[in-house]
N, C-alpha and C positions, 0 to 999 in steps of 0.2 A: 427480560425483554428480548423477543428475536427480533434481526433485522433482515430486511426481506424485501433488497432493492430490485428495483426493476429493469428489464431490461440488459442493456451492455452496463448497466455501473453497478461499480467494487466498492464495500467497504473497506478501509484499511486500517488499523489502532495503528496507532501511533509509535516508534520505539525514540524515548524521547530522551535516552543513554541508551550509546552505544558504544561497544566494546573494541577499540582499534588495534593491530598487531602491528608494528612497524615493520620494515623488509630487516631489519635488526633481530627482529622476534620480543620486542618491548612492547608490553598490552598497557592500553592505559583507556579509561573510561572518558567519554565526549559527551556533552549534555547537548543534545542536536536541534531541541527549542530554542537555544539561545545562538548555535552554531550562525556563521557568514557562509556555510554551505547554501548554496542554492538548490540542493537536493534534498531527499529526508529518504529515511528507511521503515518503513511499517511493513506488518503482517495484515493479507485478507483474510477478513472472517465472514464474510456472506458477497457471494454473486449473486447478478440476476441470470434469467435462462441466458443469454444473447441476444448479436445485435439485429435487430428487426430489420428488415429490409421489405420496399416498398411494396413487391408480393403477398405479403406476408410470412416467407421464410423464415426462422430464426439461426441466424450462425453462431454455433456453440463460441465461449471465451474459451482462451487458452489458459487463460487466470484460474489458478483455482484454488479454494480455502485452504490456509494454511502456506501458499508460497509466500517468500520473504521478497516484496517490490521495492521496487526502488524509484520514484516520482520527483518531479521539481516542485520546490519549497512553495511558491504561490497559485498550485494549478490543484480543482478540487473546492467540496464546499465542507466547512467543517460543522460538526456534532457533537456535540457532548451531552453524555446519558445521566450525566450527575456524577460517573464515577471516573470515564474515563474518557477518554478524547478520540474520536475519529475522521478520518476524512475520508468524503464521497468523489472517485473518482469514474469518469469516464474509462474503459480499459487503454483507450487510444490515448490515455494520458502517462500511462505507463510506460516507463523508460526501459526498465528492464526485469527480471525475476533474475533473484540472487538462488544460484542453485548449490548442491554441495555442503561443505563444512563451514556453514554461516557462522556458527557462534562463536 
């Protein structure tokens, strides 16, 4: 199934372990469904073109498939396709893009 939202809103899966480094350098796996973080870390896998404006214009996202976001934990609608979990955000709900040596 492709997804083929419209407009300014991102799909994002969900990363629901995630891999932490301490400033020590000790890695230890975080299960971030169940996490007291108020943020969460997923991957976009489908934009829409951009945000519409009243003219008609569309202004290109900055989002693009495959950046690694980073979002607040209650903000978004969710979906699930049967196999795996996603949430629909507005781009303006985006906190930040994790650029760099994410993993």
């Amino acid at each position: 199934m492709n997804l083929k939202p419209l407009y300014e809103k991102i799909v994002v899966e969900l990363n629901d372990k995630q891999e932490i480094k301490s400033s020590t350098g000790l890695s230890y796996t975080k299960n971030m469904s169940i996490s007291a973080n108020s943020t969460m870390v997923g991957t976009v896998v489908a934009t829409g073109e951009g945000r519409l404006l009243s003219d008609g214009t569309i202004i290109p996202l900055k989002v693009k498939v495959g950046d690694k976001v980073v979002f607040s934990k209650m903000q978004g609608d969710n979906y699930n396709d049967g196999n795996k979990d996603y949430t629909i955000l507005s781009e303006s709900m985006i906190l930040l893009i994790l650029e760099g040596d994410n993993d």
